[in-house]
N, C-alpha and C positions, 0 to 999 in steps of 0.2 A: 733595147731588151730583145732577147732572142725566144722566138714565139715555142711555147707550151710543146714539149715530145709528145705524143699518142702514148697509150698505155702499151704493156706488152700486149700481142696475142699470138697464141701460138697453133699452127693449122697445120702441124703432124709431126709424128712421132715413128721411130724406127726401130725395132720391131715396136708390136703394137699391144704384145703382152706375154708375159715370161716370168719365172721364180724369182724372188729376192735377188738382188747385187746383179742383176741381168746388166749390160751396158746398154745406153739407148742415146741414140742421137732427136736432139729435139730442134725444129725448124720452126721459125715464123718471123714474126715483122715486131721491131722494135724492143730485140731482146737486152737491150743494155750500149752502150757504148762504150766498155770494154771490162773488165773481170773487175776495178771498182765498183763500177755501178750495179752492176748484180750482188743484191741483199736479200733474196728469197728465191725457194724453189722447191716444189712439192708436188709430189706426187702420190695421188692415192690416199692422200693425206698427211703423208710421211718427208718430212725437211728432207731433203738432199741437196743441200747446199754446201755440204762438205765434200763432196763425190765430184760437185759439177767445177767442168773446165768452157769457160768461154771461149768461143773459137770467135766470132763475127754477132751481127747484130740480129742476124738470123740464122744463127747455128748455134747449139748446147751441148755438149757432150757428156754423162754423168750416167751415176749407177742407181739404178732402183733400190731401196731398203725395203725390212721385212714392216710392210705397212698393215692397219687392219684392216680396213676395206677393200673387196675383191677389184674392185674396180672403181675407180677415179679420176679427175682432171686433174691437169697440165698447171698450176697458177705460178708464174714466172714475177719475180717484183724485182723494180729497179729503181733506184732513186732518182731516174728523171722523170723515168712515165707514170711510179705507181706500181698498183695489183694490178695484174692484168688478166686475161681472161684467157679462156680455149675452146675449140673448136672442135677438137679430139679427146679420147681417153684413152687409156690403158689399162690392162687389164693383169690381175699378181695372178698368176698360178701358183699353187703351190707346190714345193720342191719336194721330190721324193725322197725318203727318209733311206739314210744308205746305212744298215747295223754294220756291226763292230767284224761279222765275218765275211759281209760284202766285200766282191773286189771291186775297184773303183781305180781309174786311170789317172787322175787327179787327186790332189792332198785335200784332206778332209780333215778339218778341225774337231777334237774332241768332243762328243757331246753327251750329257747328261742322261742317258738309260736309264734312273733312277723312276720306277711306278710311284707316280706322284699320289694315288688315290689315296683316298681317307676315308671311305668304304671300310669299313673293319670287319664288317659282314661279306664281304668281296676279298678277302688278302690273299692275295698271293706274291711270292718271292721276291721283292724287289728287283733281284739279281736276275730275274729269269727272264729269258730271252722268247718266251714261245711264243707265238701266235695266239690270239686269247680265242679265234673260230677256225682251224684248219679247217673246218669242211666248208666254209662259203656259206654257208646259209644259218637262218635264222636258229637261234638258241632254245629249246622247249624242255627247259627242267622239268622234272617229275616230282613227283612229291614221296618216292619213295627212302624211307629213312637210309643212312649213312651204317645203319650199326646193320642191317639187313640186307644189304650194298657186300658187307665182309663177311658176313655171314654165307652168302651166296658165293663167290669168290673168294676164295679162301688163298693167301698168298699172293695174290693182284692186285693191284690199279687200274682207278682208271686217269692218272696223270700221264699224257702219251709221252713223256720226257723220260717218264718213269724204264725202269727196264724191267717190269715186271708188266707192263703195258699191254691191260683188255680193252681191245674193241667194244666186245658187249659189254662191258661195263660202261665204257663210254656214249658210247649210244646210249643206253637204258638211262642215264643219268641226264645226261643233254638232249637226247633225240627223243623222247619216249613215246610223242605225240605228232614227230614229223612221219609223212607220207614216204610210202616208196619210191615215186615219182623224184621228192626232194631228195631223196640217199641215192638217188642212181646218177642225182645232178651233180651231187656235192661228191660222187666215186670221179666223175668227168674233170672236177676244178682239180682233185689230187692228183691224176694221169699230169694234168697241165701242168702244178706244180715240180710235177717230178721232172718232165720233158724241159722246163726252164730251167731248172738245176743244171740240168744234163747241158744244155747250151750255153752257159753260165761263161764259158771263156771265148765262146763267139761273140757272145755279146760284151764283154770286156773288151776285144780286139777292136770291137765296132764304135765304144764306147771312148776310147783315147786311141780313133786311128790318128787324128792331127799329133799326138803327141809322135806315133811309133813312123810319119811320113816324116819329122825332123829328123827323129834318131838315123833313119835311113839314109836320110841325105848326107850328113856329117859322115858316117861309115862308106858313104860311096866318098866323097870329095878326099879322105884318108885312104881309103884303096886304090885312086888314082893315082894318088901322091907318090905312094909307096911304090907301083908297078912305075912310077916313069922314074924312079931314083935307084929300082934291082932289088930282086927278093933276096939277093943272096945275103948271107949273113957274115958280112967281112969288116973287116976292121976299117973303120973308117965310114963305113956305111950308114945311111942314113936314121936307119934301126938301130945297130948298136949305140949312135951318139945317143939318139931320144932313152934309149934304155939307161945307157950313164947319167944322162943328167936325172932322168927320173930317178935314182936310185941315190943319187948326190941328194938333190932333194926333197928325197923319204930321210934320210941321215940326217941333214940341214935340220931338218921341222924336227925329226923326232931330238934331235941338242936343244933345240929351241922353245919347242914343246913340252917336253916332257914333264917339266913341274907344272904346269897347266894343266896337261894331260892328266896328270896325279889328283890336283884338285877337281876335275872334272870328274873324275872318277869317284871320289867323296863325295861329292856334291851329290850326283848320279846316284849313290848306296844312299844317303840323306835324303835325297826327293821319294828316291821310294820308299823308304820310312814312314815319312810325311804323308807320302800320297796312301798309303796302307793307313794311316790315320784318318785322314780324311776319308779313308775310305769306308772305314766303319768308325766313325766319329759319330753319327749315329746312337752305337750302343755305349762308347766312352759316355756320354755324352748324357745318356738317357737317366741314370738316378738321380742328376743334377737337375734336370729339367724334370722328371716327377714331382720332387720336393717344389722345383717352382710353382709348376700348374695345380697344385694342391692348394699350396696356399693363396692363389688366384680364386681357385674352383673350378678350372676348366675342368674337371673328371673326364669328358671327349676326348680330350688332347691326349688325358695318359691309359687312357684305358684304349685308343688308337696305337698309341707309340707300345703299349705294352702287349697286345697282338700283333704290331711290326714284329717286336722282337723275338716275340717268343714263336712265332713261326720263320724266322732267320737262326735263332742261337736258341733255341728249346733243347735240339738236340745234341749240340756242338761238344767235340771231344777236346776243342784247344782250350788249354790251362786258363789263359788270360782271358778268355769270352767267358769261359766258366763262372769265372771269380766275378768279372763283372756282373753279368744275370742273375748269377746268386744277391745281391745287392741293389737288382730291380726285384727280384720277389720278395725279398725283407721288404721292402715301401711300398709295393703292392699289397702285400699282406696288411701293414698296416693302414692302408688308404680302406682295407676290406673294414677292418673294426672301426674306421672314423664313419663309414657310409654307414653301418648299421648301426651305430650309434646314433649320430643323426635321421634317421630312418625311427627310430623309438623313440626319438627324442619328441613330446608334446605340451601345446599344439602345433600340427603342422599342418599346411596345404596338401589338398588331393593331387593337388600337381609336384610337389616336392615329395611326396610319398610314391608316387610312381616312378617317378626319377631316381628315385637313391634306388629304388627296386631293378631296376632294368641296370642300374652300376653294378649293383651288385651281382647279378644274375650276368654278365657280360663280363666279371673279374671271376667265374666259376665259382661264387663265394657257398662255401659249406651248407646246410639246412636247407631251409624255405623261406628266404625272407622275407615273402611276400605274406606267408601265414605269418610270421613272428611279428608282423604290423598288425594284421587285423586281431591279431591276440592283445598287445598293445593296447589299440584304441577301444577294442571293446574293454576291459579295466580301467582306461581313464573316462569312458563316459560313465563307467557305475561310478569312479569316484568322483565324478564332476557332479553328479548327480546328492549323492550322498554329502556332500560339502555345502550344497546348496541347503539340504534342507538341515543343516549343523547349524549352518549360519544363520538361520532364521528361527532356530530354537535355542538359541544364545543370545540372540538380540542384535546381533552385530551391524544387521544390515535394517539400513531406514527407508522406509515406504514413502510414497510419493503422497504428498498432499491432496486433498480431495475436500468438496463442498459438501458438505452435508450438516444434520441437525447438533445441536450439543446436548451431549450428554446422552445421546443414542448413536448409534454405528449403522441406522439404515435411516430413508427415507420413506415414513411411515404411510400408508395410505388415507390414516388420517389428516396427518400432516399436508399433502399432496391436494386434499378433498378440503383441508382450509385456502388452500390458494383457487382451489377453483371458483369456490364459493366464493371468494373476494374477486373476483374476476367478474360471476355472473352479477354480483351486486355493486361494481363501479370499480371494484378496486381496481392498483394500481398493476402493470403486469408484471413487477421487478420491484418485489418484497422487502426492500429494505434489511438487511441482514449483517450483524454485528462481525466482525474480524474473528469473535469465538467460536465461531460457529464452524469454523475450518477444522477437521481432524483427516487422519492419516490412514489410508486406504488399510484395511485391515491382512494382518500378517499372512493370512492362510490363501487370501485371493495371489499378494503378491507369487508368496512361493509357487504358487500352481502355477503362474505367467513364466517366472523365472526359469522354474523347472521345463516348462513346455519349449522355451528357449532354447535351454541348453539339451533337449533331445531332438529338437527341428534343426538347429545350427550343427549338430554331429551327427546323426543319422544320417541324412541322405548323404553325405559322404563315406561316411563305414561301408553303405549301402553298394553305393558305389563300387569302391575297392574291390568288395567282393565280386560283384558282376566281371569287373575287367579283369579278376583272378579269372573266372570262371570261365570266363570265353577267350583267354590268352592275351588281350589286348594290353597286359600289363609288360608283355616283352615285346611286342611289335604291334605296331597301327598296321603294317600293309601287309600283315600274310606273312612275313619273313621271318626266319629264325623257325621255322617247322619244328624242330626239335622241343626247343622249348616249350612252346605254345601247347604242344601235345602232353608233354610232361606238366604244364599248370594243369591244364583239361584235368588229368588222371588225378593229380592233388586234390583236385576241388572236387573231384566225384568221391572220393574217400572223405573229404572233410565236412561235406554237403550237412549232414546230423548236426557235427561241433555249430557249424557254424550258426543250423537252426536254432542250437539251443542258446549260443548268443543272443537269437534277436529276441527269443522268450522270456531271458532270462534281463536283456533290457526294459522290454517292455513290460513286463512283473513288477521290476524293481518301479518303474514309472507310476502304474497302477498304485502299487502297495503304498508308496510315498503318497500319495494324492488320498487313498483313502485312511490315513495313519493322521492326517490334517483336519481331514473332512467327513469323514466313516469311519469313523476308529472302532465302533461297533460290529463291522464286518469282516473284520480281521479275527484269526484267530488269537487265542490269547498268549500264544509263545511271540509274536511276530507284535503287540499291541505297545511292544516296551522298545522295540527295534524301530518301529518307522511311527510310534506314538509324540508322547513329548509336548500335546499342543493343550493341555488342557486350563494353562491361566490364559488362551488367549479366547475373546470373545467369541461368538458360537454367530456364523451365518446368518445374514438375511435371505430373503428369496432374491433381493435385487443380485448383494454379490453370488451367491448361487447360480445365479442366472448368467451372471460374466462368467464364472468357474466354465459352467458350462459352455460358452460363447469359447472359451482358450481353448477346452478339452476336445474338442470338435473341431478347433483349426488343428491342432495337432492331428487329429487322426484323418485329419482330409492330406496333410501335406504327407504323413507316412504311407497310405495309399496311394498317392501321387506319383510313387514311388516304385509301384507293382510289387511292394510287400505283400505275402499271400493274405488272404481274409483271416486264416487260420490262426495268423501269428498275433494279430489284431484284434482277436476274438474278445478279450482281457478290457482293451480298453472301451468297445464297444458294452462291456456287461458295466463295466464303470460308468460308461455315460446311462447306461439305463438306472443304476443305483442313484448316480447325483441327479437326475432328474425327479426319479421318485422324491429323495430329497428335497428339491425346490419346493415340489409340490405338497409335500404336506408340511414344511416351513410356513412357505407362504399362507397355507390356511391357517395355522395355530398363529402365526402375527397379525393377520385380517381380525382373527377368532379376537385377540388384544386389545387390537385397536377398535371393534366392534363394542366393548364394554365402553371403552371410553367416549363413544358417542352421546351417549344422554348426558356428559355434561357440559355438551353444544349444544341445547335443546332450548331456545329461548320466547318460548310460547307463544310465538308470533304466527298467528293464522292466513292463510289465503284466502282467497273468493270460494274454494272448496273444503275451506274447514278445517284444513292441515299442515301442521308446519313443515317447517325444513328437513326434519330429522330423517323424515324417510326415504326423501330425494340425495341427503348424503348416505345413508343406510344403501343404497340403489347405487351411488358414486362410488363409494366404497368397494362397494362386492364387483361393480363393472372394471374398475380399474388393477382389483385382484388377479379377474381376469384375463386382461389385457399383459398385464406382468408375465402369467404363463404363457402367453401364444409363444415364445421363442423355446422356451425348455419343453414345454408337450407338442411341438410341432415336428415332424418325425422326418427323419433326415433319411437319405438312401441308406440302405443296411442298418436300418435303426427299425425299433421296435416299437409299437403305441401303448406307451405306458397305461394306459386308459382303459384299454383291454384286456389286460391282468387282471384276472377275480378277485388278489388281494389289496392291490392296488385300486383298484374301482372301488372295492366298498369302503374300504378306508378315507378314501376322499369323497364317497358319500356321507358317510359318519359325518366327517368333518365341518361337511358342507351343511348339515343338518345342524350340527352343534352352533354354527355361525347362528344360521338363521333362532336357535332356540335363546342364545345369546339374546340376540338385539329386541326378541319377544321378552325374555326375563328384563333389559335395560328398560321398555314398555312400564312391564309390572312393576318393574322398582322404581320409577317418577311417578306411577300412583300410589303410591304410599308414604311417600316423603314428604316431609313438613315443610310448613313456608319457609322457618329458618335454612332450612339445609339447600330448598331450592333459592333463594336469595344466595347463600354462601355458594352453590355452584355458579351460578347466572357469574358472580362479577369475579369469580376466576375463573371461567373460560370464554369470556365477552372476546369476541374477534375484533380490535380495534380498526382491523382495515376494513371492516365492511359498513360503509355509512348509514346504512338504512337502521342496521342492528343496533349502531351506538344511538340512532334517536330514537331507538326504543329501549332503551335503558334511561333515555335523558326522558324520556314520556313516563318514568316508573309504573313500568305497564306490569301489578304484579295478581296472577290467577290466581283466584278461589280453590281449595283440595275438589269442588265440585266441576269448577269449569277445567281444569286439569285431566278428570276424569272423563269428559266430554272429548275434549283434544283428542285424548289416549285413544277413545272409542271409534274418534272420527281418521285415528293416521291407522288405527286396526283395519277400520274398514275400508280405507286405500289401501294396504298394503295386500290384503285379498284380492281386492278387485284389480290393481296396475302391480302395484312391485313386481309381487311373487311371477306375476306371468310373464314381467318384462326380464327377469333373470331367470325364467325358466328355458327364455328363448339364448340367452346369452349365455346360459351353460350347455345347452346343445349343439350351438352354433361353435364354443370350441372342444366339443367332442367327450364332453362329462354324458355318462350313460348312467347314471340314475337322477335323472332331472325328474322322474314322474318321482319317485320317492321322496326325494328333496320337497319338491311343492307339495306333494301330497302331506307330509311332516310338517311343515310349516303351516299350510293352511290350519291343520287340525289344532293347534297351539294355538294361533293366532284367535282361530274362533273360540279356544277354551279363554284365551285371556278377556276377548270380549265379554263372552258371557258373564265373569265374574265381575270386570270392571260393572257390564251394565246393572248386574243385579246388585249392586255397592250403591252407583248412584240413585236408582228408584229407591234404595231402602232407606237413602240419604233426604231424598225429595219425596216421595207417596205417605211415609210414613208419618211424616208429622202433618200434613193435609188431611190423612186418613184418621189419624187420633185425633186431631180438634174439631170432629165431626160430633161427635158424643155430647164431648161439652158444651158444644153450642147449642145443640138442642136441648140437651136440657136446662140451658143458661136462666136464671131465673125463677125455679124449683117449676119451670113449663109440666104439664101435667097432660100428654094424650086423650085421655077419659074428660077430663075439664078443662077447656080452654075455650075462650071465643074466637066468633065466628071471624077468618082469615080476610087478613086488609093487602097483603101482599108477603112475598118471598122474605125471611126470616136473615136477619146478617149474616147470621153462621155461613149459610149458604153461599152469600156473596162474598164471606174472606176465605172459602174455599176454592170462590172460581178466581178470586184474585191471586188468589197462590198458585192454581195453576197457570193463570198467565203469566206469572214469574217465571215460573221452569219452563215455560213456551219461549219468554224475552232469552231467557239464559242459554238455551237452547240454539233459537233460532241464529243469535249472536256468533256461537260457533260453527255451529252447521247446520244449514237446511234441513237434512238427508234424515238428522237425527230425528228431528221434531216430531213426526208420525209414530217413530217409535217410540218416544220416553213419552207422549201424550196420551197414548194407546195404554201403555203400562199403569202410568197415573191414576186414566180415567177406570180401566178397571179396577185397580184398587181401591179408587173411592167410590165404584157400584158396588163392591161386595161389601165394603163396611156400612153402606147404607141399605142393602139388603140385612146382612145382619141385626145392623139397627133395628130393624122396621119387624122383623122375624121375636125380637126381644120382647116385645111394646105386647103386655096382655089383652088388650082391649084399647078399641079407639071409639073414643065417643063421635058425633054426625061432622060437627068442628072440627075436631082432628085428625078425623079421616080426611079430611078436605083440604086440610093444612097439609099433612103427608102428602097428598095426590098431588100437592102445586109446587111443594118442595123437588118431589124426585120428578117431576114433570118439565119442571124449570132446567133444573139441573140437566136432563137426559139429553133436551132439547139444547142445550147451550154448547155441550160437548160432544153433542149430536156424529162431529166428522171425525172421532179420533173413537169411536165406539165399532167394538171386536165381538164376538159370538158370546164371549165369557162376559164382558161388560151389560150387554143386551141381555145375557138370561139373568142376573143380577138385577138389572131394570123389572125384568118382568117379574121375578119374583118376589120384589119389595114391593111392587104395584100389586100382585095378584095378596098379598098378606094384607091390602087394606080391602074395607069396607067399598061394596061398589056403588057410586055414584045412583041413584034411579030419578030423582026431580029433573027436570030441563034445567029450575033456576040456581040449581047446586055448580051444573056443567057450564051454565050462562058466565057465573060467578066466575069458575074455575079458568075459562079461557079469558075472560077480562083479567083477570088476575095476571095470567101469564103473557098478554101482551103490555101490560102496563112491565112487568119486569124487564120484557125483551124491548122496550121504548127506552127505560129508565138504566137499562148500562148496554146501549147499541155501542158505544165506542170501544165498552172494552173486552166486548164478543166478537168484536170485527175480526183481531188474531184466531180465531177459532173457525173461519168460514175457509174451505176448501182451495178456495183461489189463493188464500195466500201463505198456504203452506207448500205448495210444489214448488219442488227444486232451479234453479235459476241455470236455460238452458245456457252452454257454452258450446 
């Protein structure tokens, strides 16, 4: 086997860098072993394996192609060595461009002159040959309009092709902002161009001397010729033959020829038929290819190819261009009504609405049809709008399922204040709750959502629009197109009004819609039938109120968001201050509701303090009221404190007052109600989830009308001393400014209810203690003037103190607090009936003055700790009406007496001794 060739390499190249098709010789080691085995060759990146002629194993001969990289390696492949590698590079220059009026010593293959741009903001003549910078130096448009340009120059240009050709004009238009400095440089590059003009056929000469050193040579080797054979011109001569036979064959060719010559000559009138075709094939070409690019959508392509044209054949006097261009402006005209068509057509993208805008505005299309869009889209948002709220007062469209109670449309605070309550008393925290119990977000919340939708999803686009009207951005992003841009500018400064009265006339309709749902009462009465309509649908809670609210506030945050003026906004801000009001005195007239229904959760179940439950959800209740408002009365930027209105303040103080005189009359009316009725309430509204409650219904724990009265008296006197102040802090704390009013109102109720409760039950309890005072004494036809001499305290007396310790036990049983005061009430009522007594009595005989003295003496002393100024001067004056004592052994008598009484019922005077009536500290 014959051992492995080395790969190529090649370590130099001759020349070393040149234009396209340059010839180059390429040297190195191992370039092949002979024109088979060369399979590769490139340069610069560029194959020239068709070019290359193998000379030797290190010799290449070939042409450079037009490659893309300026510069590149050598990589030579063979099929014995491989790719191989290089050592050198070479480098493309590029070839200098020689026009069509250049002279040039060498044949030069036709080449394409055609301005390829697609610039349409840029066109100029395809056909034109100019230089696009004569002066050499940098280009500084001005911003001075084209129509003020003619105005100024009147019959000039400034196209320097032109023959009507102003300098100043061209300056002023290209130069406006170059220095004098740069105009003296770029006056220097013109001198030069002109001086190269002028040399133009020195450099020709210079340019194909090697061709004009062969023609010389051949011309001298024929003047030799000639001088060594005789100038003369004789027959036979060397001249005359050459002339004969040249003339034989011009004769020859032309017999030979001449039907050839004839086809070539057709051919010749054909090609340039052709090539005049080709040459403006172009505009042949162009309706055919409109129709195409249409129905692609390229609108670029032909609204490019349709400024090619019309700045080639706009002005053209030949027949057949005429006809043609006439039939690119029928299809442009109509590509004009497809764009604005589409352009009106809704909905569409802010991005496809600028786009058909700038097509049309680029096809010179008639009007404004930038205003005839936003005229458009403002109509279809009032009817987008208007649809919505059709459809919702038709029934059409179905609301979204929602949790709530059956058979109500909110979730009630009492409702809420039963879960709590089964919460603090064991229950479970996930209530059990039947499948009924699902109903369907109510109509008027939807439509406000819906509605908010469809003015946040099209606003800030309208919005838009209009900006990019106003500031020009609607015909160019970069500044270009001046003209236009200036002429939107001027539009939109005339249209500025219209346009405000769009966004007023949106946001009204917004407004009007929202309160024709939800405020129909603030509407006038022409407009109530117009944007009305909602009256079989149910009527708000404060919760969905409170959503209302929570939409109408992202709406006006997102059209702000927006740098809509405040002014235009103004509408929906007075709307969020209306639906707030709203909330809030919703919310108190449903509190106000649910507040009645309280007492018939009332299940007389006492504390260590004497009081039930009722108060503490009464207290639940109102707090959690509260808590509902913190997001509608919390005042947003550019909002106003509804709370600070004088009419609104007092109104939700009214309100706030009516609550609290409510759950006072609910007080009054459970002391008045019969066992029956409070049984029938007890075991319909028994809370099954709170266990402590069902074993006091299984314990049938059922009050007395008197210990009832007791309760009543003892949650009066809590709700004086904690509720009132603990909600007087909890309406300040969220910004309610008649809280003194409020408490001040309520206390004064509260103590009126007391009062009347309390004097119910003394007249309930005093009064029959105090009447069987009478007949005990004189039980037995007893006779003051005649009786014997006293052995001890008299019954009567004793089922008098035993009845009071009755309404002590009964007392005591509910509340501590009470006891001093319905014992104090008692005790004086039964001093003054036994003052009276004793006031009655005409004469007391020595005996029964004696008896009286032990009787009120007993007594005085037994309820000694519950005795008041009124009960004492009652004591004193039924003692001073008897006879006074003067023996020692009357007095002797008289205190054995009364210790034998206080020996003989020490047990059941104990409840009467001081110690064990104070209240039990906590």
């Amino acid at each position: 086997m014959s051992p492995a060739r080395q790969p190529p390499l090649v370590t130099g190249i001759s020349p070393k860098e040149g234009p396209a098709w340059t010839k180059v010789t390429i040297r190195g080691e191992n370039l092949g072993t002979g024109p088979a085995d060369l399979i590769g060759l490139s340069i610069c990146g560029h194959n020239c394996l068709l070019t290359a002629e193998w000379m030797s194993a290190s010799k290449i001969v070939c042409r450079v192609g037009p490659a893309k990289d300026d510069k590149g390696e050598i990589i030579v492949t063979t099929k014995s060595g491989g790719l191989g590698t290089s050592t050198v590079s070479f480098k493309l220059l590029k070839p200098e461009r020689i026009g069509i009026l250049d002279q040039s010593a060498v044949w030069v293959d036709e080449m394409n002159y055609y301005d390829m741009r697609t610039d349409r903001n840029k066109g100029l003549s395809p056909l034109s040959l100019r230089p696009s910078n004569p002066l050499g130096i940098d280009l500084d448009q001005g911003k001075i309009p084209q129509k003020d340009m003619e105005e100024t120059f009147p019959g000039m240009s400034g196209d320097f092709t032109s023959e009507n050709f102003s300098a100043t004009w061209y300056l002023m238009e290209n130069h406006s902002g170059t220095s004098f400095e740069q105009l003296k440089i770029s006056a220097n590059n013109l001198k030069k161009q002109a001086n190269k003009k002028n040399e133009g056929s020195l450099a020709y000469v210079k340019g194909g001397l090697s061709t004009f050193f062969e023609a010389q040579d051949a011309l001298a080797a024929i003047h030799q010729r000639l001088e060594s054979d005789g100038t003369e011109k004789v027959e036979g001569s060397m001249t005359r033959r050459l002339e004969n036979i040249l003339n034989r064959a011009s004769t020859t060719a032309d017999t030979l020829f001449q039907e050839v010559l004839g086809r070539k000559d057709k051919a010749d009138s054909t090609r340039n038929a052709l090539n005049v075709l080709q040459r403006f094939k172009f505009l042949f070409n162009l309706p055919l290819n409109i129709e195409r690019n249409i129905q692609k959508g390229d609108y670029d392509v032909v609204i490019n190819d349709y400024e090619k044209a019309k700045s080639l054949f706009g002005n053209t006097e030949v027949p057949v261009f005429k006809k043609v261009y006439s039939e690119v402006e029928t299809r442009i005209n109509a590509l004009r009504s497809l764009l604005l068509e589409k352009l009106l057509q809704t909905p569409s993208t802010l991005h496809d609405q600028k786009r058909y805008i700038r097509y049309l505005s680029d096809l010179h299309a008639p009007g404004d049809p930038a205003w005839q869009c936003i005229y458009a889209q403002h109509k279809w948002i009032l009817q987008l709008m208007q649809n919505c709220r059709d459809e919702f007062i038709s029934g059409q469209r179905v609301g979204v399922g929602a949790l709530e109670l059956e058979g109500d449309t909110r979730a009630s605070a009492l409702s809420r204040l039963g879960h709590t309550s089964s919460l603090k008393r064991g229950g479970s925290l996930r209530t059990p709750r039947p499948s009924t119990w699902r109903f369907e977000t109510p109509q008027q919340v939807q439509f406000v959502e819906k509605l908010s939708d469809v003015v946040i999803g099209q606003l800030p686009n309208f919005w838009k629009l209009w900006i990019s009207y106003v500031n020009g951005s609607l015909f160019s992003e970069t500044g270009e197109k001046s003209g236009q841009v200036e002429k939107s500018k001027k539009n939109a400064r005339q249209r500025q009004s219209d346009f405000k009265k769009m966004i007023q006339e949106v946001t009204n309709r917004l407004v009007k819609l929202i309160r024709g749902a939800l405020l129909i009462g603030t509407l006038p009465p022409h407009e109530q039938s117009l944007y009305g309509g909602w009256e079989n649908k149910a009527e708000l809670t404060g919760q969905w109120m409170t959503q209302v609210i929570h939409t109408a506030r992202g709406c006006h945050d997102a059209l702000s968001a927006l740098e809509i003026p405040n002014d235009l906004l103004q509408v929906i801000q007075d709307l969020l201050v209306d639906l707030r009001v709203q909330c809030l005195v919703v919310t108190l007239l449903h509190t106000t509701e649910d507040i009645k229904r309280l007492a018939e959760r009332e299940d007389w179940v006492v504390d260590n303090e004497g009081i039930t439950s009722l108060p503490s959800q009464f207290e639940q209740c109102m707090i959690q009221m509260l808590q509902s408002l913190k997001e509608p009365l919390e005042v947003k930027p550019v909002e106003t404190n509804v709370l600070l209105v004088d009419q609104v303040q007092d109104q939700a103080t009214e309100l706030s007052v009516t609550i609290m005189k409510v759950f006072i009359n609910c007080l009054d009316n459970l002391s008045t109600k019969t066992d029956a009725e409070i049984n029938a309430t007890r075991n319909v509204a028994v809370d099954l989830s709170s266990p402590d409650r069902f074993s006091a219904i299984q314990e049938d724990f059922n009050p007395t009308a008197e210990q009832r009265l007791l309760v009543i008296l003892s949650n009066c006197q809590y709700l004086e001393r904690r509720t009132f102040l603990n909600l007087a802090d909890h309406f300040e704390k969220h910004g309610f400014t008649g809280t003194e009013k409020i408490t001040r109102v309520s206390v004064e109720a509260v103590r009126e209810l007391d009062r009347s409760l309390f004097d119910a039950y003394i007249e309930r309890r005093a009064d029959p203690i105090a009447g069987a005072l009478e007949p005990g004494i004189y039980a037995g036809y007893f006779d003051w003037r005649d009786c014997q001499a006293p052995t001890g305290v008299r019954n009567y007396l004793k089922e008098a103190l035993v009845n009071i310790i009755a309404v002590h036990a009964e007392v005591f049983t509910v509340s501590k607090d009470l006891v001093p005061r319905v014992l104090s009430k008692i005790v004086e009522s039964v001093a003054d009936e036994m003052c009276r007594l004793m006031q009655c009595v005409s004469s007391f005989s020595k005996n029964g003055a004696l008896q009286a003295r032990l009787e009120i003496c007993a007594l005085k002393d037994a309820i000694a700790a519950y005795l008041n100024s009124k009960s004492n001067v009652s004591f004193k004056l039924a003692l001073e009406t008897l006879p006074q004592l003067h023996s020692g052994g009357d007095k002797k008598l008289l205190e054995e007496l009364l210790n034998k009484f206080k020996s003989s019922m020490q047990l059941q005077l104990t409840c009467f001794q001081p110690s064990s009536v104070q209240p039990v500290k906590r």
